[in-house]
C-alpha positions as CSV (number, residue, x, y, z in Angstrom):
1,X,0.0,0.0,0.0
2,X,1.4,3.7,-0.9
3,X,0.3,6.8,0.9
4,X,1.6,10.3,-0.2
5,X,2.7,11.8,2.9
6,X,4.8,14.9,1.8
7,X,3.1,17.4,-0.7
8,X,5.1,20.7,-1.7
9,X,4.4,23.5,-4.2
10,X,7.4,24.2,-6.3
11,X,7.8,26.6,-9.3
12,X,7.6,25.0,-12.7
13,X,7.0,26.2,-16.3
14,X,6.0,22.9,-17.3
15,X,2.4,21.8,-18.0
16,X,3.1,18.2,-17.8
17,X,0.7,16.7,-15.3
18,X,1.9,13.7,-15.4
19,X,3.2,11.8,-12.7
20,X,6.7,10.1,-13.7
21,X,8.8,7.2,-12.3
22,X,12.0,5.7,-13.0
23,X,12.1,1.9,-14.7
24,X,13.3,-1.2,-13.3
25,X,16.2,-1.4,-15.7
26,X,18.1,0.5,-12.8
27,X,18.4,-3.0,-11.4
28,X,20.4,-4.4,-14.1
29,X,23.9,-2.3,-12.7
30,X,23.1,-3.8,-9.3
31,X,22.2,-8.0,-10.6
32,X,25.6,-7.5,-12.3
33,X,27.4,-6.4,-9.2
34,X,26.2,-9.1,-7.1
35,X,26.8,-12.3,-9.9
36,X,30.1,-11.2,-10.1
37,X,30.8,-11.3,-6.1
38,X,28.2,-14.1,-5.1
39,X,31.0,-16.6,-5.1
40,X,32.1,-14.6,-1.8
41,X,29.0,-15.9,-0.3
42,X,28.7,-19.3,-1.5
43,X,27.6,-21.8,1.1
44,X,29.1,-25.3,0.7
45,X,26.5,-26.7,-1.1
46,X,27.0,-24.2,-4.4
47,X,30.7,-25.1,-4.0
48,X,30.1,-28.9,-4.3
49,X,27.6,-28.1,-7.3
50,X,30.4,-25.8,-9.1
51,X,32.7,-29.0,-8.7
52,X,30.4,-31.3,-9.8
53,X,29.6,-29.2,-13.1
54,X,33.6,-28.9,-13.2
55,X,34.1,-32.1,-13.1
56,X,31.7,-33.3,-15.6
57,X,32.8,-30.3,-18.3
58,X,36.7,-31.6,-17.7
59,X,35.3,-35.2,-17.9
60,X,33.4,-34.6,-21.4
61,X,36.4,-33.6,-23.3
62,X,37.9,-36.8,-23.1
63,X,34.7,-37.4,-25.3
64,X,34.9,-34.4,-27.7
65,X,36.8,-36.2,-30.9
66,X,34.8,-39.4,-30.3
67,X,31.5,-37.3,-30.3
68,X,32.2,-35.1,-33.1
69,X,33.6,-37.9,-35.4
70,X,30.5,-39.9,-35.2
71,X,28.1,-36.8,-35.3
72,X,29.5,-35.7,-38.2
73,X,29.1,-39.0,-39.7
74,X,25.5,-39.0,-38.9
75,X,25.5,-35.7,-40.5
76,X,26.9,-36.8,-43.8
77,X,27.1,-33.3,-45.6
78,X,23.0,-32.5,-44.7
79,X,21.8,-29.2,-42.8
80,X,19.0,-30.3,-41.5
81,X,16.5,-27.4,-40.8
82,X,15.8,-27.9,-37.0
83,X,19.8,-27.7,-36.7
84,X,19.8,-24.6,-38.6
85,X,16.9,-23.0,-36.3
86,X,19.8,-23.8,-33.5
87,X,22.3,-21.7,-35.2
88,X,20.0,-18.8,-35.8
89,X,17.8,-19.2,-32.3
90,X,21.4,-19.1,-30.8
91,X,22.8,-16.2,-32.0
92,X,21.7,-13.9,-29.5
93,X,19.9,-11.0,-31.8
94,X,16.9,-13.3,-31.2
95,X,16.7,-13.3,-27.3
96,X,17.8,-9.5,-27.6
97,X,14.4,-8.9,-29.5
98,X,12.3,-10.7,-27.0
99,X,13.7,-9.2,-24.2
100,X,13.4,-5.5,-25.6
101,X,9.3,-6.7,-26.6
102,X,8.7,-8.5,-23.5
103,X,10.1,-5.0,-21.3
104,X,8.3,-2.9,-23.9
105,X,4.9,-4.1,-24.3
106,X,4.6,-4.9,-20.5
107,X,5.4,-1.4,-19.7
108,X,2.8,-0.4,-22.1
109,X,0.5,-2.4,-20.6
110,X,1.3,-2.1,-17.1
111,X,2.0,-5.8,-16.8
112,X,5.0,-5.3,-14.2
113,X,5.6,-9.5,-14.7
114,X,6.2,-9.2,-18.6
115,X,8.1,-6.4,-18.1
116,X,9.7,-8.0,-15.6
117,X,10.9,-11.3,-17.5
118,X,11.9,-8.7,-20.4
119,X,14.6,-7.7,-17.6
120,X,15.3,-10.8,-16.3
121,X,16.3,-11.9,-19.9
122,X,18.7,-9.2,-20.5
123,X,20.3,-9.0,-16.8
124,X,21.3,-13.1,-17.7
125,X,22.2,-12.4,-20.8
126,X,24.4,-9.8,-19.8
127,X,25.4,-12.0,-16.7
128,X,26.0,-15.3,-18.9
129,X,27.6,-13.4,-22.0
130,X,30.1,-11.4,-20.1
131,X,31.1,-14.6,-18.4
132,X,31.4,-17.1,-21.8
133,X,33.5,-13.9,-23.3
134,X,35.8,-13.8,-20.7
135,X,36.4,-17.7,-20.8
136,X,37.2,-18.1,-24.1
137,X,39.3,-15.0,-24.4
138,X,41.4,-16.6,-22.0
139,X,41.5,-20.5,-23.1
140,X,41.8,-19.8,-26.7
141,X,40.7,-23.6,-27.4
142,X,40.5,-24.1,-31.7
143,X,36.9,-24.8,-33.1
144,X,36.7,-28.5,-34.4
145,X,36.1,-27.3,-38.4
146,X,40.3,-26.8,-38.0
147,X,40.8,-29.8,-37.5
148,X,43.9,-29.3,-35.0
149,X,42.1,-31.5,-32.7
150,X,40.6,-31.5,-29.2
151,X,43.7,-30.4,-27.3
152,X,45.0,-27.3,-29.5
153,X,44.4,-24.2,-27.6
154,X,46.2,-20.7,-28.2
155,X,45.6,-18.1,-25.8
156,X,44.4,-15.4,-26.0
157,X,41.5,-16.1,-28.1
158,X,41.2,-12.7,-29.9
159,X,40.4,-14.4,-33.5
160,X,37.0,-16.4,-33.8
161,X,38.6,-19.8,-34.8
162,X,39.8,-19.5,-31.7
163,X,37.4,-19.0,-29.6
164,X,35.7,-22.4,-28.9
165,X,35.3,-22.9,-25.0
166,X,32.5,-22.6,-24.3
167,X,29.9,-21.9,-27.0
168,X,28.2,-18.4,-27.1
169,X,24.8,-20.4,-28.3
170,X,24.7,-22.7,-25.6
171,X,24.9,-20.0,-22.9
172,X,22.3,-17.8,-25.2
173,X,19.9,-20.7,-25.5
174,X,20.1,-22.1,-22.2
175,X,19.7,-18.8,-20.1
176,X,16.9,-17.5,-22.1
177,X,15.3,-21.2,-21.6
178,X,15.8,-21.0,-18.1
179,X,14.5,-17.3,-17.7
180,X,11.3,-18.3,-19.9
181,X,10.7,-21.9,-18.0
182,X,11.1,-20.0,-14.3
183,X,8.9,-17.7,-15.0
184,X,6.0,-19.8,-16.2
185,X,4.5,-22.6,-14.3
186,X,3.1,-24.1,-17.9
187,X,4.9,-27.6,-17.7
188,X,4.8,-27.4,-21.9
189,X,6.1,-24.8,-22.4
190,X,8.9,-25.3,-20.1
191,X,9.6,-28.3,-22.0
192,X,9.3,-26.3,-25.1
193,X,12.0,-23.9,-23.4
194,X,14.5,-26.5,-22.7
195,X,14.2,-28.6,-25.8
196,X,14.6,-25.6,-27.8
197,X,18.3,-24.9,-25.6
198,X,18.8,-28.5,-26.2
199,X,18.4,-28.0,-30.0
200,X,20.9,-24.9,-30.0
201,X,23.5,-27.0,-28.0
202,X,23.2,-29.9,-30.2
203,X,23.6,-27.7,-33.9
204,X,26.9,-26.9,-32.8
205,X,28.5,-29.8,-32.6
206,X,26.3,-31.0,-35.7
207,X,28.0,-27.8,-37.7
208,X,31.2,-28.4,-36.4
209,X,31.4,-25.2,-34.5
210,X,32.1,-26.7,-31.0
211,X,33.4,-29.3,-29.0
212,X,30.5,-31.5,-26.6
213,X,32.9,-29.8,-23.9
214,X,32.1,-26.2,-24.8
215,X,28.3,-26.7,-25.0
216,X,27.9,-28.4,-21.7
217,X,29.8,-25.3,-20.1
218,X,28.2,-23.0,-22.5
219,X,24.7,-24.5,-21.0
220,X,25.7,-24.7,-17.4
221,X,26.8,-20.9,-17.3
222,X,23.8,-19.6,-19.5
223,X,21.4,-21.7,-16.8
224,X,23.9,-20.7,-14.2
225,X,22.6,-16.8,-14.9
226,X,18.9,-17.6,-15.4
227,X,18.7,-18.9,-12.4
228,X,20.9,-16.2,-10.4
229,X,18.9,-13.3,-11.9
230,X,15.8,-15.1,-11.3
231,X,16.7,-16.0,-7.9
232,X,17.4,-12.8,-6.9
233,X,14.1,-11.2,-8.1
234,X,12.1,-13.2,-6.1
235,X,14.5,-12.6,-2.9
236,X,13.6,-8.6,-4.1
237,X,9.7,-8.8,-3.8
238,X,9.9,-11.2,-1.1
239,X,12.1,-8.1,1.1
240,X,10.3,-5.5,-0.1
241,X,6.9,-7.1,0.9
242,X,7.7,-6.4,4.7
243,X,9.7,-3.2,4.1
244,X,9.1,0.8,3.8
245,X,10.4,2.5,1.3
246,X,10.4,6.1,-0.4
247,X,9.2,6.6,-4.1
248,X,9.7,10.7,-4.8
249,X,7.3,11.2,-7.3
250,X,7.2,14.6,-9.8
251,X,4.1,16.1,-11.1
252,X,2.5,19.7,-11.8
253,X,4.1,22.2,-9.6
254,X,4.6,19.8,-6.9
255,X,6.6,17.0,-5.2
256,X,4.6,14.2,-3.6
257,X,7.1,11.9,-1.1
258,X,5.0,8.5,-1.5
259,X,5.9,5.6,1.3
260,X,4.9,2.4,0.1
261,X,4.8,-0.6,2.5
């Protein structure tokens, strides 16, 4: 409930009567912050999970050759059209849009939820992207198509044939699944969601783009940031539901101070 407790007459030229407020894109610079430095405040259970995931990324590339040799045998030279809609629904341009649509239209419809999820998408994709950027600038592992095999990396990774580990679309595709899925309690279309991050994952190594390695990483961080930015939105209506707080709103010749709690 908000109540406008302070009213005050102030000067203005303007005839604007309406009453303005600032979006929740203002979040965004404080999400980041906290992803970044969460693994300060990790509890021994998220270490153990990190590990695991760790464990089974290091594990997979003793699979990579074996995998792509006989995926590329069941390819045989075909571009199937479901693995091209994983090349294009992982590029990222694609989650972009929604998430600029979903923030849009919700705020043009009041629907704080849609404009909500519209946030959410970009915050992981920010989140997730930043993180699979950093990685491969730093392994420098060679894509598959050059055939120097599973082991050749040269760091940095400043040129794209050497930029393999882990794979852009598998982040993209899993954290705009996971964003979509959490925020929906529609057990179809969560399995849409995920089957469609499963088909991005998959196109990769069917184009020869990636290593089974780089898209299980690629998936774990782009579900990794769904389900920070998520998280954290829920923790934010759950603290502000039992807290006061100040909303300074501007309209015709006044200020009104409105306390919400």
């Amino acid at each position: 409930m908000c109540s406008p407790v302070v009213a005050q007459q102030i000067p203005s030229a303007e005839s604007n009567s309406q009453v303005s407020r600032m979006p929740g894109i203002g979040h965004i610079q404080e999400t980041l912050t906290d992803y970044y430095t969460q693994p300060l405040d990790w509890n021994r259970g998220q270490w153990f999970r990190t590990g695991v995931l760790s464990a089974l990324t290091l594990t997979s590339m003793s699979l990579d050759s074996e995998v792509r040799m006989d995926v590329q045998e069941w390819r045989d030279g075909r571009n199937h059209v479901i693995m091209q809609f994983g090349r294009w629904a992982g590029l990222g341009v694609p989650t972009v849009g929604l998430a600029a649509g979903l923030y849009t239209i919700g705020d043009l419809r009041e629907n704080t939820e849609m404009q909500a999820t519209g946030r959410l998408l970009w915050e992981a994709f920010i989140t997730g992207g930043l993180t699979t950027t950093l990685i491969k600038t730093l392994t420098g592992r060679h894509r598959p198509y050059l055939g120097d095999g599973a082991l050749a990396y040269s760091p940095p990774g400043l040129r794209l044939p050497y930029r393999a580990f882990p794979s852009g679309h598998s982040t993209i595709g899993w954290l705009t699944a996971g964003v979509l899925a959490k925020r929906t309690e529609s057990v179809l279309l969560k399995s849409v969601y995920y089957t469609s991050a499963g088909i991005i994952s998959v196109s990769r190594i069917y184009h020869d783009k990636h290593w089974l390695s780089d898209t299980l990483l690629g998936g774990f961080i782009g579900y990794g940031a769904a389900k920070f930015v998520v998280e954290r939105e829920e923790q934010r209506k759950t603290s502000s539901g039992g807290n006061i707080s100040v909303i300074p709103m501007v309209g015709w010749h006044r200020v009104v101070i409105s306390v919400c709690f």
